[in-house]
C-alpha positions, 0 to 999 in steps of 0.5 A, spaced: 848 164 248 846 159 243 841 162 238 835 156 235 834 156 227 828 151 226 830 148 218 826 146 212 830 143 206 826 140 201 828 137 193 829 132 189 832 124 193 840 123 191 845 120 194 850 124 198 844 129 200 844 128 208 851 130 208 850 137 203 846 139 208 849 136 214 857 138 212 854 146 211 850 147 217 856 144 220 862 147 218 858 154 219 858 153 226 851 150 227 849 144 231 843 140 229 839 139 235 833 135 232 831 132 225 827 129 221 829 127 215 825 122 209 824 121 202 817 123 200 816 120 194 822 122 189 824 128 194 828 128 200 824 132 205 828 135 212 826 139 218 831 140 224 832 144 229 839 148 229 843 150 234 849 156 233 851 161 238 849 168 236 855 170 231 855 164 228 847 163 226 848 168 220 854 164 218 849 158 219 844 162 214 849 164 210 850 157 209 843 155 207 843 160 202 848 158 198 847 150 199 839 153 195 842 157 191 847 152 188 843 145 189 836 143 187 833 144 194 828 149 196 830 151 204 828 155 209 829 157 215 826 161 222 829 163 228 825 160 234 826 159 241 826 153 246 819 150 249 817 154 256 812 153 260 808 147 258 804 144 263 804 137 265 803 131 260 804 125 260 807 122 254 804 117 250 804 114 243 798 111 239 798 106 234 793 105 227 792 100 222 786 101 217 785 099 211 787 106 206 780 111 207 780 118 205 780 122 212 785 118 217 790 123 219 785 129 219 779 125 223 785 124 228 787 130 229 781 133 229 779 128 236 785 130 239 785 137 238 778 136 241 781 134 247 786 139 248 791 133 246 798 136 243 801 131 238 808 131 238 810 127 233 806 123 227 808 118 222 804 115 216 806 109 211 801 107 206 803 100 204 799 092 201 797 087 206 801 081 206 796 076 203 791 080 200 794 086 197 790 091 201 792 098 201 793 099 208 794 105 212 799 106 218 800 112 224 803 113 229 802 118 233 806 121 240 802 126 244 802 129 250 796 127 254 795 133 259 795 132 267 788 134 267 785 129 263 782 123 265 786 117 261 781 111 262 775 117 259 780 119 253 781 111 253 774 109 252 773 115 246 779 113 242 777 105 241 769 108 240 772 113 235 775 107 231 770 103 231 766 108 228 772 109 223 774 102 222 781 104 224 785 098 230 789 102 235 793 102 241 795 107 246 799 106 251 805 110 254 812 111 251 818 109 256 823 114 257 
């Protein structure tokens, strides 16, 4: 029976790190079964979803320990369980463009958790517009919109909540 570990590894962003990482999960036994991984400023940041049957999963621990203990890297780690019984939803990412404003990604949060909307996944870049050099502000935003919502409703409510925000969005759904 496979065993899950939900992973965190955070340091300073070199060359060769992804496969430090990656090199000791696998040679303990584990499998990295989701992850994301990315440089935040001078440091390498990784969440993964790791999966190892049930003997190999202390190696996999073990492993991550010693990683941490002779790098420069904080890791942590936490054993979970799949995802059950989650109702009904329909997949659908959400895009925004705005100009950079304090408050973006937590007003968003706030609107969808308001509506019983989960995010799955959320991504924000800050970068200079092309001609003028203003900062912007990017985020995409997978969420998981229930069965028992209305679309056309939550539609309306998001480009209402932007317009009041300055923000441009786009929903629509994903393909699978």
């Amino acid at each position: 029976m496979e065993k899950l570990l939900a992973v965190t590894v955070i340091g300073p962003d070199r060359t060769g790190l992804v496969r430090d990482v990656t090199k000791s999960i696998s040679a303990a036994g584990g499998s990295i079964m989701q992850s994301r991984m990315t440089t935040l400023g001078r440091e390498f940041a990784m969440v993964a979803l790791v999966a190892a049957n049930w003997h190999a999963i202390k190696k996999v621990e073990d492993a991550l320990d010693e990683l941490a203990a002779s790098s420069e890297l904080t890791i942590s780690y936490k054993t979970t369980e799949e995802r059950q019984g989650q109702s009904p939803a329909a997949p659908y990412n959400v895009d925004i463009v705005a100009m950079d404003q304090e408050g973006i990604v937590a007003g968003l949060a706030s609107f969808f958790a308001s509506r019983e909307i989960e995010i799955a996944d959320l991504n924000t870049r800050r970068y200079n517009a092309a001609h003028t050099g203003a900062a912007m502000f990017a985020v995409q935003i997978a969420i998981s919109v229930p069965a028992s919502s209305h679309l056309a409703t939550l539609r309306d409510e998001l480009h209402e909540y932007c317009e009041q925000q300055n923000l441009d969005a786009i929903i629509e759904p994903i393909q699978r």
